[in-house]
HTML snippet that shows the backbone in 3Dmol.js (N, CA, C, O; Angstrom):
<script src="https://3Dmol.org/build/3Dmol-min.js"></script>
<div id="view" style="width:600px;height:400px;position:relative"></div>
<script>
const pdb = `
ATOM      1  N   UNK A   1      14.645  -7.919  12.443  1.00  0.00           N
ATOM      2  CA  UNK A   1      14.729  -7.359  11.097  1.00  0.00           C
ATOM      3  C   UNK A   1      13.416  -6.711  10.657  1.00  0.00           C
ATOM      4  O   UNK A   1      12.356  -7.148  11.105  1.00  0.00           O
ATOM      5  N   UNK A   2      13.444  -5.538   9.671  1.00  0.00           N
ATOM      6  CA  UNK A   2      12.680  -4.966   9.116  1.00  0.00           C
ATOM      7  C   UNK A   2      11.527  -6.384   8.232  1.00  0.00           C
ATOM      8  O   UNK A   2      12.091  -7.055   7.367  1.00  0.00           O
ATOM      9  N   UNK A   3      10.622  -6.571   8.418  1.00  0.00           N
ATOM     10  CA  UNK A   3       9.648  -7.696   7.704  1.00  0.00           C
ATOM     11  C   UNK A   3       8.753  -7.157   6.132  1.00  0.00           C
ATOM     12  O   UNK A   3       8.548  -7.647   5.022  1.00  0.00           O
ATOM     13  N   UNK A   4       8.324  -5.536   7.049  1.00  0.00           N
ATOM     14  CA  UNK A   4       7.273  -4.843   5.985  1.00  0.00           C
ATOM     15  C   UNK A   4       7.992  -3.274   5.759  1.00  0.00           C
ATOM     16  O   UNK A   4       8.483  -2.593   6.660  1.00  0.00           O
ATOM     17  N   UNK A   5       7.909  -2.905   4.287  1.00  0.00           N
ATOM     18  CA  UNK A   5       8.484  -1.219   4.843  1.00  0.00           C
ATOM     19  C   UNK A   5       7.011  -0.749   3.841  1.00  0.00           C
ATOM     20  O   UNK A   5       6.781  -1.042   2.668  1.00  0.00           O
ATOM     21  N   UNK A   6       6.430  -0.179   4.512  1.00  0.00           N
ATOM     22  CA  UNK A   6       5.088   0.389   4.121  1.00  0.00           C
ATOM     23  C   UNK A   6       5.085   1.848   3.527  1.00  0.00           C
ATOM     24  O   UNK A   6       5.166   2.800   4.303  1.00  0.00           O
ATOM     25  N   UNK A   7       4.987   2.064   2.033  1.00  0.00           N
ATOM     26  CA  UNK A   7       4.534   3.674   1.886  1.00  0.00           C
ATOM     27  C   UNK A   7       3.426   4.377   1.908  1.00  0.00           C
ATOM     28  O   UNK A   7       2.661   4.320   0.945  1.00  0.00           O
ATOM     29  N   UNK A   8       3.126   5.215   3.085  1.00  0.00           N
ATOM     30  CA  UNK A   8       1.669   5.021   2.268  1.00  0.00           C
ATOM     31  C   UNK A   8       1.209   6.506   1.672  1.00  0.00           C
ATOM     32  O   UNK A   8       2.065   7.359   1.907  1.00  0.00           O
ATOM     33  N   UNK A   9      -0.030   7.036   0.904  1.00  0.00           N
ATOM     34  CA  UNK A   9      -0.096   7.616  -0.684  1.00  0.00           C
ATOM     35  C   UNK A   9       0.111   9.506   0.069  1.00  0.00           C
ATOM     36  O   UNK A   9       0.184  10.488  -0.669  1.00  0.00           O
ATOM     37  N   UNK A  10       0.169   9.587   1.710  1.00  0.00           N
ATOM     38  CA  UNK A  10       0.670  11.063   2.024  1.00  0.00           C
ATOM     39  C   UNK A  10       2.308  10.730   2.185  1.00  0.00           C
ATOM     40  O   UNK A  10       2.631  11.531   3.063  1.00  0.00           O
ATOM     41  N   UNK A  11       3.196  10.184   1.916  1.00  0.00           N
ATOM     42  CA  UNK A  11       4.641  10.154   1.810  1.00  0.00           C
ATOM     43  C   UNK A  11       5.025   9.555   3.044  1.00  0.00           C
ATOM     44  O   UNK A  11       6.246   9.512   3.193  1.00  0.00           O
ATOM     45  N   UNK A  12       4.270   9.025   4.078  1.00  0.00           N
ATOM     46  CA  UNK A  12       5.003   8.977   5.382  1.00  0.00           C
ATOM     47  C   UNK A  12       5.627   7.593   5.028  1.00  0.00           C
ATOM     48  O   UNK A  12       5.398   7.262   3.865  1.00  0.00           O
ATOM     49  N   UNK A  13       6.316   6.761   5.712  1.00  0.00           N
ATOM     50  CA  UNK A  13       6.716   5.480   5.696  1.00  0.00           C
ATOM     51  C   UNK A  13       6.633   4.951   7.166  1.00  0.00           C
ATOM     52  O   UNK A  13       6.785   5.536   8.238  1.00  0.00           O
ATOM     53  N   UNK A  14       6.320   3.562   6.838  1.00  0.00           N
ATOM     54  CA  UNK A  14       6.220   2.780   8.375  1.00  0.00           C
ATOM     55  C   UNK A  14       7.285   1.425   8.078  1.00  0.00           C
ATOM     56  O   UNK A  14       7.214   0.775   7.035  1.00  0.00           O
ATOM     57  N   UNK A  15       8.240   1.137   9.145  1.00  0.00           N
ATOM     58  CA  UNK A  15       8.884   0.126   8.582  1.00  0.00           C
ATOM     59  C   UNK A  15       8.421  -1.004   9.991  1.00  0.00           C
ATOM     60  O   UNK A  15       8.571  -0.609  11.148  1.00  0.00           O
ATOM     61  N   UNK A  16       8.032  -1.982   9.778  1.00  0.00           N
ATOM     62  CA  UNK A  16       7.475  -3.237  10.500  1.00  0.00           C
ATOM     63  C   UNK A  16       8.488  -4.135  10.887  1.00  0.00           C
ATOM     64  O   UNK A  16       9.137  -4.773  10.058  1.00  0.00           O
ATOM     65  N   UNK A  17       8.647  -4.213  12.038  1.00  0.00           N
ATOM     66  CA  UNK A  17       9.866  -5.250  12.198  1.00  0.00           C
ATOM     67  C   UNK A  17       8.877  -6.478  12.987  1.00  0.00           C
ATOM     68  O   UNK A  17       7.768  -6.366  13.509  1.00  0.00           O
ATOM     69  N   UNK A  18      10.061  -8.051  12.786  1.00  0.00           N
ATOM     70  CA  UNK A  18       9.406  -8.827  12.981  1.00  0.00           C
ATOM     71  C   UNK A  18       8.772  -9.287  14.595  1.00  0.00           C
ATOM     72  O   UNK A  18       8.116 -10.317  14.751  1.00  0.00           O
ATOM     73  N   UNK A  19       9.016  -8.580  15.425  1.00  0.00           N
ATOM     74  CA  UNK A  19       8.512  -8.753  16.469  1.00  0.00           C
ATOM     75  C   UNK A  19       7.837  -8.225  16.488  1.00  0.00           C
ATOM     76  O   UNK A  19       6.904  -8.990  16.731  1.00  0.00           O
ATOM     77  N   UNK A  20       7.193  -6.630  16.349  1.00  0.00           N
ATOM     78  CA  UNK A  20       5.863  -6.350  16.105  1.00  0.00           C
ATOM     79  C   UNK A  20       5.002  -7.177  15.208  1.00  0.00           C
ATOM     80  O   UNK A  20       3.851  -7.436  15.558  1.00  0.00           O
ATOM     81  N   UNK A  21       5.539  -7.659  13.947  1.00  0.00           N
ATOM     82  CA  UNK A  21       4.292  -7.833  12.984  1.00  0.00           C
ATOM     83  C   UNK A  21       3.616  -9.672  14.017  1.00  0.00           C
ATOM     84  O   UNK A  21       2.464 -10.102  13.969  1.00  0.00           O
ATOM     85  N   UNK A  22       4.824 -10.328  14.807  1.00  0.00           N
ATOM     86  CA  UNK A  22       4.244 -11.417  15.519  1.00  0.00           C
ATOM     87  C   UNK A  22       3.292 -10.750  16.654  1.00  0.00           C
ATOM     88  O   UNK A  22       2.105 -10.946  16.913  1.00  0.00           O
ATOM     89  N   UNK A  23       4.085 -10.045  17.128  1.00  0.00           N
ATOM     90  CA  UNK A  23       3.164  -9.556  18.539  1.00  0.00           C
ATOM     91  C   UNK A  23       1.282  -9.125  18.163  1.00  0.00           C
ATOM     92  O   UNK A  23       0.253  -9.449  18.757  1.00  0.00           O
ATOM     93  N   UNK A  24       1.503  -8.334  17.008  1.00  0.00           N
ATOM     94  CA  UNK A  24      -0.297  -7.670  16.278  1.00  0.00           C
ATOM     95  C   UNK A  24      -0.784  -9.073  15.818  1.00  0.00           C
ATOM     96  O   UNK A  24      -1.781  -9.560  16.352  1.00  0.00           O
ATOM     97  N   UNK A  25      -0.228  -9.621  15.014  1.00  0.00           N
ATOM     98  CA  UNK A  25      -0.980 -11.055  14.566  1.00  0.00           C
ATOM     99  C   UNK A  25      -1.311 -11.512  15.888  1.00  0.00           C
ATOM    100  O   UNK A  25      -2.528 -11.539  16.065  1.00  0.00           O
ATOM    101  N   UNK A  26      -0.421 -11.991  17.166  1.00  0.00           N
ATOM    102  CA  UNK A  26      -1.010 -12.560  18.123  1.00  0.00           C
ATOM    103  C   UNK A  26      -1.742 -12.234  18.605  1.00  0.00           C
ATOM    104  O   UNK A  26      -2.610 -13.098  18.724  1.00  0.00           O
ATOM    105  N   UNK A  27      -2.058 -11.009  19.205  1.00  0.00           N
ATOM    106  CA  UNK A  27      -2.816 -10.124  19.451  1.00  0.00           C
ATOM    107  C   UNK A  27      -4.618 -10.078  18.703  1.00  0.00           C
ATOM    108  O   UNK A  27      -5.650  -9.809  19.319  1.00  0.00           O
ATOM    109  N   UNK A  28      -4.490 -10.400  17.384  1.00  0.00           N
ATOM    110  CA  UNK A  28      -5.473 -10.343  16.476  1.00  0.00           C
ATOM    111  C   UNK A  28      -6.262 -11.788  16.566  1.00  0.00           C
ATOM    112  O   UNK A  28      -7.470 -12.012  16.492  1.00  0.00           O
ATOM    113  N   UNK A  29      -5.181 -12.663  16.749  1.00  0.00           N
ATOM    114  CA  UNK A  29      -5.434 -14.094  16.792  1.00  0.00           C
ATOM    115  C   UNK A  29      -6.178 -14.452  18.375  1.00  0.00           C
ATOM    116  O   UNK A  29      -7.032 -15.335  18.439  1.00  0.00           O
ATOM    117  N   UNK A  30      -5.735 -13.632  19.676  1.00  0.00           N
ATOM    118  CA  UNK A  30      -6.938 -14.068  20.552  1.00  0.00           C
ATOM    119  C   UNK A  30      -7.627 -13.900  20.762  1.00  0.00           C
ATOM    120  O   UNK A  30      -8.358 -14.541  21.517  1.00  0.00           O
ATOM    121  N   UNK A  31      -8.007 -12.082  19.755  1.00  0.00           N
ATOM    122  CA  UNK A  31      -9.472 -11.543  20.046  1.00  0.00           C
ATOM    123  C   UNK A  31      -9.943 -12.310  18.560  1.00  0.00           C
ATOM    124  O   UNK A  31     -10.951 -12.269  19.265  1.00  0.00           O
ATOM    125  N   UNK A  32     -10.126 -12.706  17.757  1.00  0.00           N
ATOM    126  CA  UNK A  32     -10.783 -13.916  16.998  1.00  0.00           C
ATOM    127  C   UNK A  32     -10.968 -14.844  17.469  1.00  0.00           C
ATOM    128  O   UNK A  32     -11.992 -15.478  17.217  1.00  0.00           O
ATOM    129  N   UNK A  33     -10.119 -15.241  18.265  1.00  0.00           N
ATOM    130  CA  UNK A  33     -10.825 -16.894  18.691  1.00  0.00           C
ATOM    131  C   UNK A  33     -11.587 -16.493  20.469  1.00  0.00           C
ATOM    132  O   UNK A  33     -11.998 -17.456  21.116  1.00  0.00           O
ATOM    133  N   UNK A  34     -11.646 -15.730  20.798  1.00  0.00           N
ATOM    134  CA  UNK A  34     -12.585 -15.104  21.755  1.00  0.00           C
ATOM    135  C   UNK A  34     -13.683 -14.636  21.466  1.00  0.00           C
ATOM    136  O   UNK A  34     -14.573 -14.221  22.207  1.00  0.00           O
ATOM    137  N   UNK A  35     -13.602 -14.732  19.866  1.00  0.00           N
ATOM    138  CA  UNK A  35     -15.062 -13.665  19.692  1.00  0.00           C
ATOM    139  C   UNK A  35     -15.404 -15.147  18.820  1.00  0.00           C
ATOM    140  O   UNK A  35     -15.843 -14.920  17.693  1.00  0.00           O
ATOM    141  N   UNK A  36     -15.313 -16.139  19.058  1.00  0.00           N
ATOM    142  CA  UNK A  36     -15.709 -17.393  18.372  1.00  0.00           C
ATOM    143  C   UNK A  36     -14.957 -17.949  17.173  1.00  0.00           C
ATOM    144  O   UNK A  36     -15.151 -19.142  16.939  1.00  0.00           O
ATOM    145  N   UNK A  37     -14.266 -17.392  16.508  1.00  0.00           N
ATOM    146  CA  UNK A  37     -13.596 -17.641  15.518  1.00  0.00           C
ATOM    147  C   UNK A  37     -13.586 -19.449  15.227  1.00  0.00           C
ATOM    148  O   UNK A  37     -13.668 -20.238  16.168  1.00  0.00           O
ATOM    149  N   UNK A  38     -13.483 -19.854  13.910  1.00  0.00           N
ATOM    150  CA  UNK A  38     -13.613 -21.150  13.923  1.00  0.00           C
ATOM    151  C   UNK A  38     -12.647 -21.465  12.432  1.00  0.00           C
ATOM    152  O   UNK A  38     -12.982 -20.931  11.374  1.00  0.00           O
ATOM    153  N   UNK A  39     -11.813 -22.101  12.489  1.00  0.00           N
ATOM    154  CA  UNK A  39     -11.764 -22.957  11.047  1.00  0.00           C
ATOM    155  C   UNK A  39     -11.937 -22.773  10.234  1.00  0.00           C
ATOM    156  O   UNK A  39     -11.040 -23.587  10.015  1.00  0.00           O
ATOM    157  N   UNK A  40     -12.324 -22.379   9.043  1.00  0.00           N
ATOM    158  CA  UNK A  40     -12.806 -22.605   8.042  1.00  0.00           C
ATOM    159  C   UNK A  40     -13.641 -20.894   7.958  1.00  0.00           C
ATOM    160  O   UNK A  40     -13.988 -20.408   6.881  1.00  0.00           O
ATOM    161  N   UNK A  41     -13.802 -20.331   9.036  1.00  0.00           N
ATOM    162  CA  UNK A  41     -14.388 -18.870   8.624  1.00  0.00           C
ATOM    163  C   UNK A  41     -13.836 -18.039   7.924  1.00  0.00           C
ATOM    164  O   UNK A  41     -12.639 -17.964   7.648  1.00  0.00           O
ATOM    165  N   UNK A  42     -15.113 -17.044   7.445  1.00  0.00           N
ATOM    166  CA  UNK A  42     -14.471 -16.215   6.123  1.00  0.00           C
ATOM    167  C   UNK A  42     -14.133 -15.052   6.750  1.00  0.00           C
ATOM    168  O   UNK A  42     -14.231 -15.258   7.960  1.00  0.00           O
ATOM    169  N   UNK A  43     -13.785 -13.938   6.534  1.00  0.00           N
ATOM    170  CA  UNK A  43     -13.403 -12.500   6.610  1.00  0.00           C
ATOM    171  C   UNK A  43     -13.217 -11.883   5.511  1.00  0.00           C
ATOM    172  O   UNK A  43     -12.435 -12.338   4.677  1.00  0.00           O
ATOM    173  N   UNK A  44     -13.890 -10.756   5.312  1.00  0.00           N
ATOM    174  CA  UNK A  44     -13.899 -10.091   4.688  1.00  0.00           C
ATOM    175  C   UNK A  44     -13.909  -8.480   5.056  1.00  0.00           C
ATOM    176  O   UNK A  44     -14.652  -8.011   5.919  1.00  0.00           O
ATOM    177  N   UNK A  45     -12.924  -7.658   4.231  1.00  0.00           N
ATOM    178  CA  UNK A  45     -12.694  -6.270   4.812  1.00  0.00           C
ATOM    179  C   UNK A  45     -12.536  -5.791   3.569  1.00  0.00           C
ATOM    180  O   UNK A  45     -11.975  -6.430   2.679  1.00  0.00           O
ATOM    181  N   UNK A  46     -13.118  -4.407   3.399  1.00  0.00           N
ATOM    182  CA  UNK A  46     -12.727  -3.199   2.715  1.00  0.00           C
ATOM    183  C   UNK A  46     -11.952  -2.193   3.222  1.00  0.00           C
ATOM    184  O   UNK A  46     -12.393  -1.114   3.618  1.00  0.00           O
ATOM    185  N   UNK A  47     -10.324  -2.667   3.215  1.00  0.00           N
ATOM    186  CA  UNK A  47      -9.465  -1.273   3.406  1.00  0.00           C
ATOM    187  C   UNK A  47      -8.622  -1.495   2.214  1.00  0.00           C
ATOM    188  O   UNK A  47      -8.653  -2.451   1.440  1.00  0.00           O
ATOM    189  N   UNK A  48      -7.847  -0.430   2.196  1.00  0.00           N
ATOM    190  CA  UNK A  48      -6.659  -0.221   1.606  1.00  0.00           C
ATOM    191  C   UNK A  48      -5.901  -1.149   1.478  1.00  0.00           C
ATOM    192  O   UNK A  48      -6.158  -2.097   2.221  1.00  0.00           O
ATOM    193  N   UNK A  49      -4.802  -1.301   0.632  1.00  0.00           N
ATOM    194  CA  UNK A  49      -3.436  -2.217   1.291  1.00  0.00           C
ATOM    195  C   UNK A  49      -2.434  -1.124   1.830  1.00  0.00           C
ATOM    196  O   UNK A  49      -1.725  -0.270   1.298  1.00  0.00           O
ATOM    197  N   UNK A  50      -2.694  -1.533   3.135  1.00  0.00           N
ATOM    198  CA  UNK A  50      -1.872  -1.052   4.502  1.00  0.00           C
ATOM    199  C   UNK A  50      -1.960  -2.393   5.493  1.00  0.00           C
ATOM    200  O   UNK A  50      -2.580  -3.443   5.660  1.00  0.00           O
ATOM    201  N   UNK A  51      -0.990  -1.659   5.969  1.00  0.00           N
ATOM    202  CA  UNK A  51      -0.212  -2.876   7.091  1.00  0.00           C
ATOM    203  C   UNK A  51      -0.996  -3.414   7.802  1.00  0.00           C
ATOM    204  O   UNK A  51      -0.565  -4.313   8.524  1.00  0.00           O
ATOM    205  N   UNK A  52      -2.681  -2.999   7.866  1.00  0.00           N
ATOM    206  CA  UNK A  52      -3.209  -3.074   8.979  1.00  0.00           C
ATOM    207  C   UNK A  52      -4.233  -4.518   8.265  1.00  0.00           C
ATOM    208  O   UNK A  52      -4.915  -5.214   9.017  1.00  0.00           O
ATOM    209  N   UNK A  53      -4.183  -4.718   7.059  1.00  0.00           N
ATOM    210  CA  UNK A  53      -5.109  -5.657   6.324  1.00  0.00           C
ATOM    211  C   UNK A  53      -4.368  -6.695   6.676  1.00  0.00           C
ATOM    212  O   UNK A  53      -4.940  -7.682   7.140  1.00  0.00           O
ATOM    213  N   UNK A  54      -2.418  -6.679   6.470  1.00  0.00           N
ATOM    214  CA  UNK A  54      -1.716  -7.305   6.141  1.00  0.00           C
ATOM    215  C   UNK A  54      -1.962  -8.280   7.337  1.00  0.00           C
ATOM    216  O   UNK A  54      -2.155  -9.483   7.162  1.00  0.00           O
ATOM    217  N   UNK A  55      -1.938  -7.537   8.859  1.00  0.00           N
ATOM    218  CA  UNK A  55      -2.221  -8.595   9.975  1.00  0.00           C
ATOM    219  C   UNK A  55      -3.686  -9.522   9.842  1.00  0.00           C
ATOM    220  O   UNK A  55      -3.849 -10.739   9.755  1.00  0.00           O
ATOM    221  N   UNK A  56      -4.652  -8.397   9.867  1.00  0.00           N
ATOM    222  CA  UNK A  56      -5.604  -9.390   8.895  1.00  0.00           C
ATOM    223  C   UNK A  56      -5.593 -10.108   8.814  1.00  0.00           C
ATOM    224  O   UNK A  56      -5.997 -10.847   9.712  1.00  0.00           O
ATOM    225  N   UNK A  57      -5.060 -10.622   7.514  1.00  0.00           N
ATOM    226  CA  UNK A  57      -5.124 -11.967   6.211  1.00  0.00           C
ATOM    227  C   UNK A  57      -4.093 -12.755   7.105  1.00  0.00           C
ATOM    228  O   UNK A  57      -4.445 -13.897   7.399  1.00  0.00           O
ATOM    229  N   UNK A  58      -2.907 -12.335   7.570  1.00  0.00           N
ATOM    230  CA  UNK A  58      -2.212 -13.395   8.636  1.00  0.00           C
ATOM    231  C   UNK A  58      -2.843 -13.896   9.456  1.00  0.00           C
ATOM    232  O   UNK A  58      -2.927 -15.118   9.581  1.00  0.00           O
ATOM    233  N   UNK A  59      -3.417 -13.063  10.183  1.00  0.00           N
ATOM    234  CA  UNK A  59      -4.491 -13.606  11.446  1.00  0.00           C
ATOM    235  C   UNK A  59      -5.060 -14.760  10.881  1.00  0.00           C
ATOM    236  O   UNK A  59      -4.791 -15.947  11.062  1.00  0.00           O
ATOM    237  N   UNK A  60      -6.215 -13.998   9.891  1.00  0.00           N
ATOM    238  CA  UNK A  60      -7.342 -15.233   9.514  1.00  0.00           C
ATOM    239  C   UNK A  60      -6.689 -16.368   8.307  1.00  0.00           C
ATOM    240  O   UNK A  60      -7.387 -17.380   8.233  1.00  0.00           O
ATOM    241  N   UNK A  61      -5.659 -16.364   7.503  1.00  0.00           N
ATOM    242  CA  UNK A  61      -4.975 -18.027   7.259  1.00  0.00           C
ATOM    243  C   UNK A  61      -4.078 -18.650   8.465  1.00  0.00           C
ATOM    244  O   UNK A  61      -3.696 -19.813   8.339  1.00  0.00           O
ATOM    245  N   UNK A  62      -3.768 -17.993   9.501  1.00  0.00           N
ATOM    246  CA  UNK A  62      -2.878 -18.601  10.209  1.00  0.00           C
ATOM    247  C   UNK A  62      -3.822 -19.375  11.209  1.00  0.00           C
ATOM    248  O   UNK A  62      -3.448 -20.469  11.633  1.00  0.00           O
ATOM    249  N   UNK A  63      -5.308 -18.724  11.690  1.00  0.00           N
ATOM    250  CA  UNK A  63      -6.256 -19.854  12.041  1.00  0.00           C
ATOM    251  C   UNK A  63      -7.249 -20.857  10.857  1.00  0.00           C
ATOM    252  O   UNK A  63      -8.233 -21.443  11.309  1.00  0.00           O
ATOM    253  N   UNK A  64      -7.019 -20.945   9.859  1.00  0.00           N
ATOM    254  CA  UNK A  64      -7.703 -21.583   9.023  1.00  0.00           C
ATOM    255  C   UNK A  64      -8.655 -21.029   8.439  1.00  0.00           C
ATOM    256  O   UNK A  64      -9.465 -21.803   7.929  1.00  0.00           O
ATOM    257  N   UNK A  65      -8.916 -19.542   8.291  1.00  0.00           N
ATOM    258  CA  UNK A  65      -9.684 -18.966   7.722  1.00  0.00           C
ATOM    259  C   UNK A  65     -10.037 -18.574   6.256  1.00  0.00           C
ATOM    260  O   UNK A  65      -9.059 -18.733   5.526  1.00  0.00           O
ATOM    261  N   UNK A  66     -10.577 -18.346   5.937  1.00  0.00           N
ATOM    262  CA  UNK A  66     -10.678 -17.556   4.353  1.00  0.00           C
ATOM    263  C   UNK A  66     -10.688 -16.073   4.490  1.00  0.00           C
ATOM    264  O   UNK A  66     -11.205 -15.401   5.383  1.00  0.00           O
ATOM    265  N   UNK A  67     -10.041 -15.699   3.470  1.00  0.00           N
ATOM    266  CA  UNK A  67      -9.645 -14.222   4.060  1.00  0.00           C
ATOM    267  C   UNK A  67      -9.909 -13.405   2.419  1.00  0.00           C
ATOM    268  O   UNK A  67      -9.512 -13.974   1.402  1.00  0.00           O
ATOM    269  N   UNK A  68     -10.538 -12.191   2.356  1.00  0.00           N
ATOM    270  CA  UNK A  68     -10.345 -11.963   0.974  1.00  0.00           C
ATOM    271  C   UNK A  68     -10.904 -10.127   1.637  1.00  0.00           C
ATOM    272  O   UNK A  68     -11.616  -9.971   2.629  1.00  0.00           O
ATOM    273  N   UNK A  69     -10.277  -8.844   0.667  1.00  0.00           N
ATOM    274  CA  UNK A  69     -10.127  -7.881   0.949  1.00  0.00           C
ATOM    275  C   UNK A  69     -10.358  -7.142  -0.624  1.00  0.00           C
ATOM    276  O   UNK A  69     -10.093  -7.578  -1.744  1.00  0.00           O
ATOM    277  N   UNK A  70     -10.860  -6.073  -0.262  1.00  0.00           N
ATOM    278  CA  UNK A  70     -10.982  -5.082  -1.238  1.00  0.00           C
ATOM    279  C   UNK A  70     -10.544  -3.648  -1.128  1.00  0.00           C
ATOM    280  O   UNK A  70     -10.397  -3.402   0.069  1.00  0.00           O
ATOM    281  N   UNK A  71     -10.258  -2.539  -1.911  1.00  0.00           N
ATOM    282  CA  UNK A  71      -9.866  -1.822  -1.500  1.00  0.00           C
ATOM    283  C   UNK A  71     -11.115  -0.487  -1.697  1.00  0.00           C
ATOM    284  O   UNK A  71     -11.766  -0.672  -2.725  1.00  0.00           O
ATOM    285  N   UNK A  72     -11.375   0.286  -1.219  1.00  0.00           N
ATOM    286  CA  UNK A  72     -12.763   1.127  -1.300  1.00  0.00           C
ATOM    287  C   UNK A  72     -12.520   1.796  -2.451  1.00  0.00           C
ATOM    288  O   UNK A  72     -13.666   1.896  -2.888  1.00  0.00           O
ATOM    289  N   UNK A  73     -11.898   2.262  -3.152  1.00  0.00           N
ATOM    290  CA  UNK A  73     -12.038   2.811  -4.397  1.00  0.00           C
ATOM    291  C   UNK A  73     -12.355   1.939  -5.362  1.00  0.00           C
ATOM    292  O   UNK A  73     -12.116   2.344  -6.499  1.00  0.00           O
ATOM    293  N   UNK A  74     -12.926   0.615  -5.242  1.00  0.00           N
ATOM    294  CA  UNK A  74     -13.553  -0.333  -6.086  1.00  0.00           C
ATOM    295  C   UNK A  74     -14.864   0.300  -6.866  1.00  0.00           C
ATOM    296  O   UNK A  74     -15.125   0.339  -8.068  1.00  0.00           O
ATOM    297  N   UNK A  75     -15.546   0.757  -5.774  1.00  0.00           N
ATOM    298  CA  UNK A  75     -16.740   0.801  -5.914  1.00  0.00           C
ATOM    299  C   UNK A  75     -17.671  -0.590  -4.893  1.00  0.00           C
ATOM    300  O   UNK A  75     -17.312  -1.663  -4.409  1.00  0.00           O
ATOM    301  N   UNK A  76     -19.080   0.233  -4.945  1.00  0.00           N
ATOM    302  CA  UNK A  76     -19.919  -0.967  -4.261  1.00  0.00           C
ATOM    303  C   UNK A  76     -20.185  -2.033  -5.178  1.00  0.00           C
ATOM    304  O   UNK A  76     -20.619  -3.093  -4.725  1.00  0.00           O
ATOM    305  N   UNK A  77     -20.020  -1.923  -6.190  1.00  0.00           N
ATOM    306  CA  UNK A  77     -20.648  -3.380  -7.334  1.00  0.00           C
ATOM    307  C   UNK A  77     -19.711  -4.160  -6.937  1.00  0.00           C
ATOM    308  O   UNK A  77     -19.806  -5.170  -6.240  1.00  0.00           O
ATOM    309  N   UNK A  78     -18.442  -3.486  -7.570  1.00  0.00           N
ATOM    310  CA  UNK A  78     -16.923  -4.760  -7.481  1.00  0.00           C
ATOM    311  C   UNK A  78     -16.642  -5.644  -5.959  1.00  0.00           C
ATOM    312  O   UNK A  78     -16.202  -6.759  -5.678  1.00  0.00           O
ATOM    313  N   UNK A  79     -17.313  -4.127  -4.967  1.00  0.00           N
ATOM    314  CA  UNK A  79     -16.851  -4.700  -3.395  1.00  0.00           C
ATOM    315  C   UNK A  79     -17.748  -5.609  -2.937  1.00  0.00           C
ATOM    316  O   UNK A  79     -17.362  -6.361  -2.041  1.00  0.00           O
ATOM    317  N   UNK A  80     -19.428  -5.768  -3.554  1.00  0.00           N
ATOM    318  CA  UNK A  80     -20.250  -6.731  -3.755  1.00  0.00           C
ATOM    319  C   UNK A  80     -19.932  -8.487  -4.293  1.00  0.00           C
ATOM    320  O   UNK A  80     -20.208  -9.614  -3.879  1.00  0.00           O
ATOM    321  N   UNK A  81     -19.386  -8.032  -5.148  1.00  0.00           N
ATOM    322  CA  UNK A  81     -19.134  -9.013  -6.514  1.00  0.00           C
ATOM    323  C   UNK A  81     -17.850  -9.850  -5.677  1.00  0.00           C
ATOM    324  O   UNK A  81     -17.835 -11.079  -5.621  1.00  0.00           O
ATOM    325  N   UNK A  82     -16.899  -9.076  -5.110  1.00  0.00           N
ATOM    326  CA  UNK A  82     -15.586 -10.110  -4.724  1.00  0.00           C
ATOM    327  C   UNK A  82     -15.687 -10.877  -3.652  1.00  0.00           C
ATOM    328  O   UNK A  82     -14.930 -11.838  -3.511  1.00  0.00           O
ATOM    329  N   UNK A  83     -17.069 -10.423  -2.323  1.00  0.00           N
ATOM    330  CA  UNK A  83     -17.162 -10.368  -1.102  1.00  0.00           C
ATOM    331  C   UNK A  83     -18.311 -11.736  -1.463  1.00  0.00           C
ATOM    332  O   UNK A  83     -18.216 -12.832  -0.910  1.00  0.00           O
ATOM    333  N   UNK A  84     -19.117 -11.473  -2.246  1.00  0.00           N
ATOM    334  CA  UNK A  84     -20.318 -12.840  -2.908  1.00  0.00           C
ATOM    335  C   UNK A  84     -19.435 -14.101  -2.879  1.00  0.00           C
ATOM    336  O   UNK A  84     -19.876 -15.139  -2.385  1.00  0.00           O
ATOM    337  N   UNK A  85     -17.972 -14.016  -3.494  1.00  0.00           N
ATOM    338  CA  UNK A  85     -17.511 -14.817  -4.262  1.00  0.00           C
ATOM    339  C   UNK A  85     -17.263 -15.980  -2.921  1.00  0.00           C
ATOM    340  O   UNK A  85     -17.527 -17.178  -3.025  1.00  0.00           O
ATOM    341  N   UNK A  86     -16.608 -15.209  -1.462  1.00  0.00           N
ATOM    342  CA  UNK A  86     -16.689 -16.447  -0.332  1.00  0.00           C
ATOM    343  C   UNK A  86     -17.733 -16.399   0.475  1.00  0.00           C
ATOM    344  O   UNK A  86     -17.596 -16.899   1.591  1.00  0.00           O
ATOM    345  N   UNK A  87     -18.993 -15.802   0.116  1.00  0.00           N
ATOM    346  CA  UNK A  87     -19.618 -15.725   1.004  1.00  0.00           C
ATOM    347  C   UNK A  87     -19.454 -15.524   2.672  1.00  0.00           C
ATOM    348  O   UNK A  87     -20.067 -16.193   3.504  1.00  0.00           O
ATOM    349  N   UNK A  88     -18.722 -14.711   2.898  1.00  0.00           N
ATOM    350  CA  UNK A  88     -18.845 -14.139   4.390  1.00  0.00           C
ATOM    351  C   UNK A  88     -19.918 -14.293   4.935  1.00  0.00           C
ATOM    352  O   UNK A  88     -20.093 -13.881   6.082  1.00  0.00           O
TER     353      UNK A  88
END
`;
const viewer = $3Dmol.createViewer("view");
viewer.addModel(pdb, "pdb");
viewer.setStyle({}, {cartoon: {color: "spectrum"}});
viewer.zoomTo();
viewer.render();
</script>
């Protein structure tokens, strides 16, 4: 089944079905814990909300991580200010 149907702001659409969105999380999940990944680590990213954050934040709560995201049209203060808040 369709999991995610993504618009994104040039009109195209992406629709995510659930065997891809497992396969990228898994995928995401062994190059994190190969590159040391641990428990309790933070992540932090400035993109958009697109599909590609979405594996992200799955990745890093599905290993015990803290996960928190901004989007770049914040600005640097706000993308400062939210990123302080878990200390990455």
């Amino acid at each position: 089944p369709i999991v995610i149907l993504s618009f994104r702001e040039d009109g195209s659409k992406e629709e995510i079905r659930a065997y891809d969105l497992l396969k990228n999380v898994s995928g995401l999940q062994k190059s994190f814990l190969e590159n040391g990944f641990q428990k309790g680590d933070r992540v932090a990213i400035c993109l958009p909300n697109i599909v590609e954050t979405i594996y992200i934040m799955l990745t890093t709560t599905s290993l015990g991580g803290i996960f928190s995201s901004v989007s770049p049209d914040f600005g640097n203060s706000a993308i400062i200010d939210r990123f302080g808040q878990i200390q990455p």
